[in-house]
C-alpha positions as CSV (number, residue, x, y, z in Angstrom):
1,X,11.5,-0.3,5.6
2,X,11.0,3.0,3.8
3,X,7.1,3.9,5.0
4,X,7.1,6.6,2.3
5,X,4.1,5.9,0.2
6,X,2.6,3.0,1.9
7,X,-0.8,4.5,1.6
8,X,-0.6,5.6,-2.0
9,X,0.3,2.0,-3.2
10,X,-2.1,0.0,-4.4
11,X,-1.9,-3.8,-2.6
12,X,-3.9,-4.7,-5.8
13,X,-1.7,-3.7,-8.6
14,X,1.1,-2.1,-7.3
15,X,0.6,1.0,-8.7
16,X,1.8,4.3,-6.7
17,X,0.7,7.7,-7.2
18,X,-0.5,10.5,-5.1
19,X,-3.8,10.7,-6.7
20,X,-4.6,7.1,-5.5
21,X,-4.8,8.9,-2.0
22,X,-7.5,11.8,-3.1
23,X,-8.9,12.5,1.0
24,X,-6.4,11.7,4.3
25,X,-8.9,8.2,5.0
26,X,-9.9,7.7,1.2
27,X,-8.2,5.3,-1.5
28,X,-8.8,5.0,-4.7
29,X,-6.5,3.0,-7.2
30,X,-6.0,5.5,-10.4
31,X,-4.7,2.7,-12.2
32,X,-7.5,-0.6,-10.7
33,X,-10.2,1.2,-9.2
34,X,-9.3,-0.9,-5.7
35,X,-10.9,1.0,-2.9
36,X,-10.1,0.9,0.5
37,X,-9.6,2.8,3.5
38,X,-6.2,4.4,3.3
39,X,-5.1,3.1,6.5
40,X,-5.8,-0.1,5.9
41,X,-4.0,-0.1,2.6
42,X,-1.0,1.2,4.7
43,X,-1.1,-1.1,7.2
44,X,-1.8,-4.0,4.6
45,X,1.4,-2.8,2.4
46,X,3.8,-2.5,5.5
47,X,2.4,-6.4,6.4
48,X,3.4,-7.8,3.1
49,X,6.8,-5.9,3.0
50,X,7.7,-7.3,6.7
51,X,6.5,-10.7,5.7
52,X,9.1,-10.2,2.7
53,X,11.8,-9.3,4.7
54,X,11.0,-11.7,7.6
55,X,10.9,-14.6,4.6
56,X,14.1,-13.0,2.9
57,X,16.1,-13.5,6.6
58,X,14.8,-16.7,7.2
59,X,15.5,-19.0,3.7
């Protein structure tokens, strides 16, 4: 999996932009308004895109 932007994606809407990211912890969803702690919205995006590909191998 790519890790580029896995901070700056919203797990809300899905919307990416560089903005969304406006401090190195800080996220704020241009597009939603979801807020979060950057890592966490990392972490949270890499989760669901294993979870795809795990699913993806696996059917």
């Amino acid at each position: 999996m790519d890790p580029r932007n896995t901070s700056r994606r919203c797990p809300a809407c899905a919307h990416t932009a560089k903005e969304n990211r406006p401090t190195q912890a800080k996220f704020h969803c241009t597009a939603c308004g979801h807020t979060a702690h950057a890592d966490t919205v990392g972490a949270l995006n890499v989760l669901r895109a294993g979870l795809v590909r795990r699913n993806a191998n696996t059917a």
